[in-house]
C-alpha positions in Angstrom: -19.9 -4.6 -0.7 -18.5 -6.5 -3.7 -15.7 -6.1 -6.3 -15.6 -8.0 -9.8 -13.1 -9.4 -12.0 -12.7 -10.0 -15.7 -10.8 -10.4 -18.1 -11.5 -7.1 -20.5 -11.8 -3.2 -20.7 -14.9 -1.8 -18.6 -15.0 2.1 -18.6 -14.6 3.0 -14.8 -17.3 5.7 -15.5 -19.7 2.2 -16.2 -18.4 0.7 -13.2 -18.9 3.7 -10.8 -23.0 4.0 -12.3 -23.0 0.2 -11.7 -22.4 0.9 -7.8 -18.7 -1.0 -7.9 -15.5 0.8 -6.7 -13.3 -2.3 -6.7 -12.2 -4.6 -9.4 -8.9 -7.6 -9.6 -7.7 -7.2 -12.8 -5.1 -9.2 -14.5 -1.0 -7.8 -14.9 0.3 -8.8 -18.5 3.3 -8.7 -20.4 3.7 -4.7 -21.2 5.9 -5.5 -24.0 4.2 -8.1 -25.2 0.4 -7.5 -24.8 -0.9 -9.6 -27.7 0.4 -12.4 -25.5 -2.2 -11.7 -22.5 -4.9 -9.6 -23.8 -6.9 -9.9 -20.9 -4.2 -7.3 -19.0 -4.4 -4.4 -18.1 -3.1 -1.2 -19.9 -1.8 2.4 -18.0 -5.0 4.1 -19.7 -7.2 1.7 -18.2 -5.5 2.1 -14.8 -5.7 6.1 -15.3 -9.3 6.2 -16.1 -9.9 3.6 -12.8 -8.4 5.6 -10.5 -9.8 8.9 -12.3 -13.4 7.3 -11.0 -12.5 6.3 -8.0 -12.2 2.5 -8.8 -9.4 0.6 -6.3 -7.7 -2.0 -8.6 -6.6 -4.8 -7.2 -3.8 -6.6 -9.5 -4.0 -10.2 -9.7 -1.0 -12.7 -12.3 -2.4 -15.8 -13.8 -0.8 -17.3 -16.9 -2.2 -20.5 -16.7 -4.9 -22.2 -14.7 -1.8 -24.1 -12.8 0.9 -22.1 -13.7 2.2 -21.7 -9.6 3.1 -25.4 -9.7 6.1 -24.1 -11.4 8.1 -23.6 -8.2 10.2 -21.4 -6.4 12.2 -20.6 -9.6 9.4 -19.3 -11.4 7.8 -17.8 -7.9 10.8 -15.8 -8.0 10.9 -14.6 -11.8 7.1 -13.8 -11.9 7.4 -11.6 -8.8 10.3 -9.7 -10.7 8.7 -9.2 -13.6 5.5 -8.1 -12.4 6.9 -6.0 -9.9 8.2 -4.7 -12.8 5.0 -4.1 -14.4 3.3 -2.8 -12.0 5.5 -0.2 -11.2 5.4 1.1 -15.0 1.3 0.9 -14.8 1.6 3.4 -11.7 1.6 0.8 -8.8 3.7 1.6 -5.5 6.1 -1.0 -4.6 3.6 -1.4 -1.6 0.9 -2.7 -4.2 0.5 -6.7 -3.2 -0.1 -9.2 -6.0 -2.5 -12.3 -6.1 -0.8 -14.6 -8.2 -3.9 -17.4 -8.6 -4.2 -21.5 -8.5 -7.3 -21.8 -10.7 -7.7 -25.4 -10.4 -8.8 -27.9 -8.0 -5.3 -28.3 -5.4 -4.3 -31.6 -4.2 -1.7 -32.0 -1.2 1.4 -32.9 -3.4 0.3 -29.4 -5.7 0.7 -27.5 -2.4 4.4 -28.2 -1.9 5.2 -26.7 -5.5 2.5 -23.8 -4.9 4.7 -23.4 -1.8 7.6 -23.1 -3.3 6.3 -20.4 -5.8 5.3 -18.4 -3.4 8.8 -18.4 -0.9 10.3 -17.7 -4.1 7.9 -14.7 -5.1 8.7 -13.4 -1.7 12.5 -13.4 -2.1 12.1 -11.3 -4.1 9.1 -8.9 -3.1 8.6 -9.7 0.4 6.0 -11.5 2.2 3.3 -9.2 2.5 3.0 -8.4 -1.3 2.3 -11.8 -2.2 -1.4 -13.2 -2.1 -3.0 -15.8 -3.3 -6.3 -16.7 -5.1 -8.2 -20.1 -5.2 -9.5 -22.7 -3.2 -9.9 -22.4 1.1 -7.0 -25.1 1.8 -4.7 -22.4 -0.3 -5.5 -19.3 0.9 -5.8 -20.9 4.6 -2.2 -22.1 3.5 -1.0 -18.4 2.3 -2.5 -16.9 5.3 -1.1 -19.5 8.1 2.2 -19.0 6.7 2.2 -15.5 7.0 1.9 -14.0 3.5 -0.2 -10.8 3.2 -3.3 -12.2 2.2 -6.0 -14.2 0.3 -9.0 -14.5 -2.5 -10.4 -17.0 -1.8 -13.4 -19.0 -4.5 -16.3 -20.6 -2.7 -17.0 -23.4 -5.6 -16.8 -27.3 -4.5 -12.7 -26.8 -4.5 -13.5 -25.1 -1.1 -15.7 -28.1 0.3 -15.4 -29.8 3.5 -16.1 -34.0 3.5 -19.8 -33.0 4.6 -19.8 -30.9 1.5 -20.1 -27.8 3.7 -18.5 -24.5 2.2 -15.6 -23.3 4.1 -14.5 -19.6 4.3 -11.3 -18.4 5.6 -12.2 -15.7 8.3 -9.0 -13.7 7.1 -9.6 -13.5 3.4 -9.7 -10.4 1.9 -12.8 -11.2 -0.6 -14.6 -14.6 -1.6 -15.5 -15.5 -5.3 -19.0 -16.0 -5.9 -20.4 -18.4 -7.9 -22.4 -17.1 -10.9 -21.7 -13.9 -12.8 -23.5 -10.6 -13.9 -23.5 -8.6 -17.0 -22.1 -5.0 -16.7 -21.3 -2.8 -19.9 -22.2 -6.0 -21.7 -19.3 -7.7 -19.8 -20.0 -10.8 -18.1 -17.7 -10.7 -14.4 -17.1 -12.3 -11.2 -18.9 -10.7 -8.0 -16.8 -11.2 -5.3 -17.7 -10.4 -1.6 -15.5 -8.2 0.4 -15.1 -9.9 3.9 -16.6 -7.2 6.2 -13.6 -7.2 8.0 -12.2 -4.8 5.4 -14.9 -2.9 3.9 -14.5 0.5 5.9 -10.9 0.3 4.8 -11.9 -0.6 1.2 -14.3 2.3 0.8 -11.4 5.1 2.2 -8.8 4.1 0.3 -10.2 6.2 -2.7 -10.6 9.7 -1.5 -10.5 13.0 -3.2 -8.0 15.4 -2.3 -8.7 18.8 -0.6 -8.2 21.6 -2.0 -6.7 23.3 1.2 -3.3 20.7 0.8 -2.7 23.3 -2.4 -3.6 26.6 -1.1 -1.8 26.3 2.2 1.2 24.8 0.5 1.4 26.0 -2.8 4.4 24.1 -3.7 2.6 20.7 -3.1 0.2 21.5 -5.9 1.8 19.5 -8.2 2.0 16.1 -6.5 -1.8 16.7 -4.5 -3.7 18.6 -7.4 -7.1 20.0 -5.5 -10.0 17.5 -6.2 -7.9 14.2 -7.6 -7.9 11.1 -6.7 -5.4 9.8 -3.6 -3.3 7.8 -4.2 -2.3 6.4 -0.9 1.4 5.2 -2.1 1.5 9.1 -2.2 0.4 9.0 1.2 3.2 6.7 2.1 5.3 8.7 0.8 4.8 12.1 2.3 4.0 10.9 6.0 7.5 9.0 6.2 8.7 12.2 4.5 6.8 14.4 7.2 7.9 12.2 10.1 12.1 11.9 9.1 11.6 15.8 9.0 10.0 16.5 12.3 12.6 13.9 13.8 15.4 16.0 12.5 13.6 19.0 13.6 13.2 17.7 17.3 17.1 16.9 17.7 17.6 20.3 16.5 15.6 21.9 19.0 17.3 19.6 21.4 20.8 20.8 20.6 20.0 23.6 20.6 18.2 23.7 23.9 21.2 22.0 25.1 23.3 24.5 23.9 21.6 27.4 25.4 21.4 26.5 28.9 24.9 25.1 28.8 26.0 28.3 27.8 23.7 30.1 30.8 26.1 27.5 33.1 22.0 26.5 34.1 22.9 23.1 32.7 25.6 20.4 32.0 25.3 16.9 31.0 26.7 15.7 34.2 24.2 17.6 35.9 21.1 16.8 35.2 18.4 18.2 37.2 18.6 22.2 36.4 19.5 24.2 39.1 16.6 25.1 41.3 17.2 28.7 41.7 19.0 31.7 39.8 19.9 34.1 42.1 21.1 36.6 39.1 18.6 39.1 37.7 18.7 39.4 33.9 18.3 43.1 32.4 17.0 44.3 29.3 20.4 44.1 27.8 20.6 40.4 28.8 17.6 39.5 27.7 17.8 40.5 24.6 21.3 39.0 24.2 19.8 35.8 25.0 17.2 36.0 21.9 19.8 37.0 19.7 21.9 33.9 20.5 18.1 31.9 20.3 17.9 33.0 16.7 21.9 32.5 15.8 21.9 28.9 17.2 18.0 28.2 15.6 18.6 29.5 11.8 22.1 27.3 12.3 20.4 24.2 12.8 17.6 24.6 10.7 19.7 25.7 7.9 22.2 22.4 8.7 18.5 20.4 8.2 17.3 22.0 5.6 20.9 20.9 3.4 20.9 17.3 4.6 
């Protein structure tokens, strides 16, 4: 499977009839877009993700701009951040930032330093890197969340052998193609990823709507998933059914403690009851059930 890059507009419906559901495109300047032209825009990330195309953001400036340091690390992962979250991007969505040049030990130490200070502020796993094997081995060793890695001579070994980090998320091929009369990068998705790559665009059922009416809005039938959303609603789902566990708990608690069946400070229930419950105290008992369950719930439901 491959994804391209480039650095202008292609329609996603072009890309999708061109078999490619996977691009790195560039983050710009939203208030100043004559600056970077090559950036993208929030229609073009609509009509993407309205075809199914997984975008992949990547920040270059300048071929060497990450030799800037720590200082700038930090202020380019603030800004874009920034951007990103304005073009639709969950704060989950890493960014490539890219050393487009041929890297040299003593380059390292600044690239280095960009990156610790891009992670200040972002965290480590939403900072990648793009270029050469000995950076993206680099980004990868240290512990950052991932790598693009280009397989030209930067990438060489001293028996002019290509090498390929095992870990990198896609590899830069040499060569381009032509698609919507833009000339683009193919890049190979390490195989490593590809089933996660191909789910992470889905459409969404139409059952989410119908047996939840008022999720329509956020999950309308037949769109694209956005799996920030995703994020989102499990953690949601999963704080909820927490809360809804201790009540049951308390109230469980509560019950038997009242029945004198159990205490705290005895913990294995009591093996026998020797009293027989009628009708009446039956009944009794589901009353005080459905007192001691609508009080809990309702408690949840307000927090």
């Amino acid at each position: 499977m491959y994804a391209l890059d480039y650095d202008t507009h292609i329609p996603g419906s072009v890309l999708k009839a061109a078999g490619y559901t996977e691009v790195f495109r560039y983050l710009t300047d939203l208030d100043h877009p004559q600056d970077w032209p090559k950036g993208l825009t929030l229609a073009e990330v609509e009509d993407l993700k309205a075809h199914g195309i997984k975008i992949h953001l990547n920040r270059e400036t300048t071929a060497k701009f990450m030799l800037g340091g720590y200082d700038l690390g930090y202020q380019e992962a603030k800004n874009c951040r920034a951007w990103a979250t304005r073009l639709g991007f969950s704060a989950n969505e890493p960014i490539t930032y890219s050393a487009d040049f041929q890297v040299f030990a003593a380059d390292q130490i600044l690239i280095d330093g960009f990156n610790r200070g891009a992670a200040y502020f972002d965290g480590k796993r939403n900072v990648w890197n793009y270029g050469q094997y000995s950076v993206v081995k680099r980004c990868m060793d240290l512990g950052y969340g991932g790598g693009w890695q280009i397989t030209n001579s930067w990438s060489w070994d001293s028996q002019r052998r290509l090498q390929k980090d095992s870990r990198a998320y896609a590899y830069q091929l040499i060569g381009g193609v032509s698609v919507g009369g833009v000339i683009c990068d193919r890049n190979e998705i390490n195989p490593n990823y590809q089933n996660a790559s191909a789910n992470t665009m889905s459409l969404i059922p139409d059952t989410i709507a119908k047996k939840w009416p008022g999720l329509a809005t956020e999950f309308p039938p037949n769109a694209p998933y956005d799996d920030s959303n995703a994020t989102i609603w499990a953690d949601a789902g999963a704080r909820w059914a927490a809360k809804q566990a201790d009540v049951a708990v308390a109230n469980t608690n509560e019950i038997l403690n009242t029945l004198k069946l159990w205490t705290p400070q005895q913990p294995q229930p009591v093996p026998t009851v020797t009293a027989v419950l009628s009708d009446a105290d039956k009944d009794d008992i589901a009353r005080r059930v459905v007192a001691l369950l609508n009080k809990g719930l309702n408690a949840v439901a307000s927090s």
